[in-house]
C-alpha positions as CSV (number, residue, x, y, z in Angstrom):
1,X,-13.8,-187.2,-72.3
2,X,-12.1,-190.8,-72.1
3,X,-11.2,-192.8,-75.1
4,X,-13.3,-195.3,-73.9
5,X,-16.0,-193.3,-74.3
6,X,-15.8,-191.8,-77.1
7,X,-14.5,-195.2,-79.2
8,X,-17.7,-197.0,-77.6
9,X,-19.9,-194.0,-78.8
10,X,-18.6,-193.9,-82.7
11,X,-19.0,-197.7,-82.5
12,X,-22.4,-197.2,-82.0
13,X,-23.0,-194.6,-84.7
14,X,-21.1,-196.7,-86.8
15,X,-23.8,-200.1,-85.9
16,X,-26.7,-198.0,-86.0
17,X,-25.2,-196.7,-89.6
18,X,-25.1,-192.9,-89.1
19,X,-21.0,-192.8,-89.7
20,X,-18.7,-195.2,-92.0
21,X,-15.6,-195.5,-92.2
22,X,-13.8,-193.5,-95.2
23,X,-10.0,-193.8,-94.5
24,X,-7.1,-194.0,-92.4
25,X,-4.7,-191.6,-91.4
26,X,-1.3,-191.6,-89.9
27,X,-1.2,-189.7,-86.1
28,X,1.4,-188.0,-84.8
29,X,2.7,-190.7,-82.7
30,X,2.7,-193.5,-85.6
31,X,-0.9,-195.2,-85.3
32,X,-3.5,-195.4,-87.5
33,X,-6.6,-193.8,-87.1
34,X,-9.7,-194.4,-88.8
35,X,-11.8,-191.3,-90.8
36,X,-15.2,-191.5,-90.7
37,X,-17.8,-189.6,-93.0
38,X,-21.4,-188.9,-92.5
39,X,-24.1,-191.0,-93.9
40,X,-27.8,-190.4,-95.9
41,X,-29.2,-191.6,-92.7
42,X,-27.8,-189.0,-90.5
43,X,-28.7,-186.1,-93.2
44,X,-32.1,-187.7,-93.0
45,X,-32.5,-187.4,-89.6
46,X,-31.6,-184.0,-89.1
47,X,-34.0,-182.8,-91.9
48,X,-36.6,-185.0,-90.5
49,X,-35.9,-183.2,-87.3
50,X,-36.4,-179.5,-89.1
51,X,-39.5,-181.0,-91.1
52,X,-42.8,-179.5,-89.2
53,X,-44.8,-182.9,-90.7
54,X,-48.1,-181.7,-90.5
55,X,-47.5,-178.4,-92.1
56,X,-45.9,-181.0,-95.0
57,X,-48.8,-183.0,-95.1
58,X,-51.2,-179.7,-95.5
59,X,-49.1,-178.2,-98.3
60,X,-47.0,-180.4,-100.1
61,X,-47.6,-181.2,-103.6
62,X,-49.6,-185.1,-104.3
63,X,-46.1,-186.2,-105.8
64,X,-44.2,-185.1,-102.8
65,X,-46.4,-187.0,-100.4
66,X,-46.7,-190.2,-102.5
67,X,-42.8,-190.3,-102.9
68,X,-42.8,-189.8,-99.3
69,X,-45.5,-192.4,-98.3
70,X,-43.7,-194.7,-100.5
71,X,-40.4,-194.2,-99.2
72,X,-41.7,-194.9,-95.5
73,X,-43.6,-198.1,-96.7
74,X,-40.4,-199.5,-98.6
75,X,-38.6,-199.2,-95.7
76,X,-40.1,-201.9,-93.7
């Protein structure tokens, strides 16, 4: 994959807030490269992408749904 494309791709992830820069490092050949780390957003989306929602909404506990419901309305 070209550099290109793979520098415009963490740029992306970086605007969109899924990565953020954690360091630098020292390469082999004397540049600096940035290290990145995982955000909450990105851990969010995968679980949200595990989460069956309606099976959550039929068996989850009142407090669970009204921490949820209020997270999602915050968030606007």
């Amino acid at each position: 994959m070209p550099y290109n494309t793979v520098n415009r791709r963490v740029r992306a992830l970086e605007g969109h807030g899924y990565i953020e820069k954690s360091g630098e490092r020292k390469t082999k050949t004397g540049f600096r490269a940035a290290l990145y780390i995982l955000t909450a957003r990105v851990y969010l989306a995968i679980a949200l992408d595990k989460i069956d929602l309606e099976n959550f909404i039929e068996k989850a506990h009142d407090s669970s749904i009204y921490t949820a419901l209020a997270a999602l309305l915050l968030a606007d």
